[in-house]
C-alpha positions as CSV (number, residue, x, y, z in Angstrom):
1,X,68.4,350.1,250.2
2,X,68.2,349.8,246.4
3,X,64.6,348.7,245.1
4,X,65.0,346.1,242.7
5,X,62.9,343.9,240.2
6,X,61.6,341.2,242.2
7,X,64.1,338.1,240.9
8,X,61.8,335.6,240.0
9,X,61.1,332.4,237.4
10,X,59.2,329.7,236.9
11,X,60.5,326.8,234.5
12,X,58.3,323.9,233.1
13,X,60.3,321.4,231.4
14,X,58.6,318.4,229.7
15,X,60.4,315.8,227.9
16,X,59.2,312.1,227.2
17,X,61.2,311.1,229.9
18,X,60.7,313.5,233.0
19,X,58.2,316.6,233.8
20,X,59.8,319.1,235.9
21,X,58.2,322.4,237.0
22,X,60.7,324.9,239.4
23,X,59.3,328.1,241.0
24,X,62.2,330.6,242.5
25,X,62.4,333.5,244.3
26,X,66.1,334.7,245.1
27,X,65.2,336.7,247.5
28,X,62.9,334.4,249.4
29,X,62.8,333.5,253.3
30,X,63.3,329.8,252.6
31,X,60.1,328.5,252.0
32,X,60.6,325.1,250.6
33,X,58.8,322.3,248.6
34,X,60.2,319.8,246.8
35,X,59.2,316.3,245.1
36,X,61.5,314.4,243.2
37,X,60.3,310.7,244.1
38,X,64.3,310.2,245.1
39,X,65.0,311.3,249.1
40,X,68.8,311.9,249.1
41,X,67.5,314.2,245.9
42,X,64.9,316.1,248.2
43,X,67.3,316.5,250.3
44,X,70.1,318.2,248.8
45,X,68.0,320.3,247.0
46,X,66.2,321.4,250.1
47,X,69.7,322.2,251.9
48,X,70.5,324.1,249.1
49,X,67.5,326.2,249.4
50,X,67.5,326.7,253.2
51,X,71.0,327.6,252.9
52,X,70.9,329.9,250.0
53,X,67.4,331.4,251.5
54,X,65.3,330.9,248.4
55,X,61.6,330.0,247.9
56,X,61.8,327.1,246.1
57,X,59.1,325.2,244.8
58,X,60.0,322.2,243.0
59,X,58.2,319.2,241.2
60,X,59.8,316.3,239.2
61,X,58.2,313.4,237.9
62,X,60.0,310.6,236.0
63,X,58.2,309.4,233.0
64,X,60.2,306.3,232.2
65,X,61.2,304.8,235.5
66,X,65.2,306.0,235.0
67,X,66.7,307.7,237.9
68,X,69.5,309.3,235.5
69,X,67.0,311.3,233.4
70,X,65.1,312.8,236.4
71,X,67.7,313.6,238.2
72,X,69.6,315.2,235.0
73,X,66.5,316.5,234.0
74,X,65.7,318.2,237.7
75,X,69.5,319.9,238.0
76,X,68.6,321.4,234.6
77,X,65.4,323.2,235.3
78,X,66.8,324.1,238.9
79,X,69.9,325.5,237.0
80,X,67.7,327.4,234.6
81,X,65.3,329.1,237.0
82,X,68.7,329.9,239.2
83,X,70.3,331.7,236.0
84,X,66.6,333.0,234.7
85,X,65.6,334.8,238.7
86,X,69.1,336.8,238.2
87,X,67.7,338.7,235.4
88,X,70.6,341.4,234.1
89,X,72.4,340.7,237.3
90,X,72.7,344.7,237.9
91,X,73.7,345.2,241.4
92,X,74.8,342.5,242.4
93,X,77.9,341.1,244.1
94,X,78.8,338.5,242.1
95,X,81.3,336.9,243.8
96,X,81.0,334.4,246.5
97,X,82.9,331.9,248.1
98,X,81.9,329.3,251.4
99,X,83.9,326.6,253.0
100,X,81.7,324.3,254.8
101,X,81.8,321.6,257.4
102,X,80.1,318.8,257.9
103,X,81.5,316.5,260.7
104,X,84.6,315.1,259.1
105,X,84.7,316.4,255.9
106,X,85.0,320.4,254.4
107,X,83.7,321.5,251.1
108,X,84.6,324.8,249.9
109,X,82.7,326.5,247.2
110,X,83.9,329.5,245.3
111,X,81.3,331.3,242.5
112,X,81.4,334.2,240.0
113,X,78.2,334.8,238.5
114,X,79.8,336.1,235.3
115,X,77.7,334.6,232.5
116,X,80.5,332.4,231.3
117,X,80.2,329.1,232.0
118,X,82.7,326.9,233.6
119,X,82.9,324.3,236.0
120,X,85.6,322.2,239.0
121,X,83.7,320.1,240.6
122,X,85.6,317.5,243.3
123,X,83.2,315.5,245.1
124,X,85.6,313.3,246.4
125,X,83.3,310.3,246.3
126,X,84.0,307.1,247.1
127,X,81.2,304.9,247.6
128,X,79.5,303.6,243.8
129,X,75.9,304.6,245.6
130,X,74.8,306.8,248.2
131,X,71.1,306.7,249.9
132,X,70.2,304.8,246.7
133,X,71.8,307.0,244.1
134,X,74.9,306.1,242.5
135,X,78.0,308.1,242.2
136,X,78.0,308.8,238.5
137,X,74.6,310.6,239.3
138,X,75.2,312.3,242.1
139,X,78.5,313.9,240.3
140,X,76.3,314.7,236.8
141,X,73.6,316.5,239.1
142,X,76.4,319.1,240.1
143,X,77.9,319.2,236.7
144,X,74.3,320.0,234.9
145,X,72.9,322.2,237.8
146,X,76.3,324.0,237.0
147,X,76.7,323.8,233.6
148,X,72.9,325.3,233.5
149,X,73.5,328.2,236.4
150,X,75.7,329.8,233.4
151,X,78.3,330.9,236.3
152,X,81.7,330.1,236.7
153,X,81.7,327.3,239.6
154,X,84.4,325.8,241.7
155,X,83.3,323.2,244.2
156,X,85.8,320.7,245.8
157,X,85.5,318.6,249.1
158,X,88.8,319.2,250.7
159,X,88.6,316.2,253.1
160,X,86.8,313.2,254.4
161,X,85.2,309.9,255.3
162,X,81.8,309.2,254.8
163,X,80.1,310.4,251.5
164,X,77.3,311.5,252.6
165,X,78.9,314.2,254.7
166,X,80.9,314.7,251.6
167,X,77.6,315.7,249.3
168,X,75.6,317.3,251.3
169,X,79.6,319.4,252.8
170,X,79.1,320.7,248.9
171,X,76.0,321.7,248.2
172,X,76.0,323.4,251.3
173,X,78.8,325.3,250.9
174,X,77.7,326.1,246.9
175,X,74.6,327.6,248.7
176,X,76.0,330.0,251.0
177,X,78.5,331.2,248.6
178,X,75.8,331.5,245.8
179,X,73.5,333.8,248.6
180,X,76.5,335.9,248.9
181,X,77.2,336.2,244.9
182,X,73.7,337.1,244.3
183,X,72.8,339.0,247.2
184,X,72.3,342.7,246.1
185,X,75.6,345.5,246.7
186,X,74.1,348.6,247.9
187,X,77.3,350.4,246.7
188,X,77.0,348.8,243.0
189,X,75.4,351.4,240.7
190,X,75.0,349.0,237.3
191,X,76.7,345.9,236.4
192,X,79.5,344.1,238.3
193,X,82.2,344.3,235.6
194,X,85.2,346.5,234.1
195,X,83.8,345.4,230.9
196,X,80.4,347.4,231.7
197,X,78.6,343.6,230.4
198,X,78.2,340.5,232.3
């Protein structure tokens, strides 16, 4: 077994609208705590840690009373201490991919943790709210928590009928395949690239 740098960060990000503080450890056991104020939130974030076994320990207060801004606000600093805890992202396997049910519907998830940063993201939502948050901010929480992973990110539900399965099918599935991307190759020596840089 390689001995690595424990993968680790903490973020605190203050704004006049939000304050958000995120503690990670990659290479946790799944010890959860999160606080948003918004359930649904709480939930998908803690799926997404159970599933990707982190540690996460997260705190997000709204300052203004607008759902948008904490929930933009909390997929950034989540997105930040996910890229951050990677370090140099020597070792590595970098590639990861999950397909996901949840009753009805499949998600499928596939990742590269190549620091280039691009995005697909399908949700396939129908609904204009689910569990009190609409579908415009339910689709810009997976666009800023990938847009601030710095990863290249495809995430599409494939099929089905309630959104609810549909959500939580995806973040499910981006969990697994991210445990797998950033779980550590034994046979890696340095970084997982031709190019010798991430």
């Amino acid at each position: 077994m390689i001995l690595m740098k424990a993968r680790t960060s903490r973020i605190n990000r203050k704004t006049k609208e939000t304050e958000v503080l995120v503690d990670v450890n990659l290479d946790g056991k799944g010890k959860i705590s999160i606080r948003t104020g918004l359930p649904f939130l709480d939930h998908l974030i803690i799926s997404l840690s159970k599933h990707a076994m982190l540690d996460l320990k997260l705190n997000a207060k709204s300052l203004d009373g607008i759902d948008h801004h904490l929930i933009e606000d909390t997929a950034i600093a989540l997105g930040n201490a996910m890229d951050q805890s990677l370090g140099n992202r020597v070792g590595i396997v970098r590639f990861g991919h999950s397909s996901v049910p949840m009753d009805e519907s499949l998600a499928e998830a596939s990742l590269d943790l190549i620091k280039r940063q691009y995005q697909r993201i399908d949700l396939s939502i129908e609904r204009k709210q689910i569990e009190g948050i609409s579908k415009e901010d339910l689709e810009h929480f997976f666009r800023s928590l990938a847009q601030n992973l710095n990863i290249c990110m495809h995430v599409s539900v494939k099929y089905g009928e309630n959104d609810h399965h549909k959500i939580e099918a995806a973040i499910k599935a981006f969990a697994v395949a991210w445990r797998t991307a950033a779980g550590y190759d034994e046979k890696q020596k340095g970084v997982p690239s031709t190019k010798g840089a991430m």
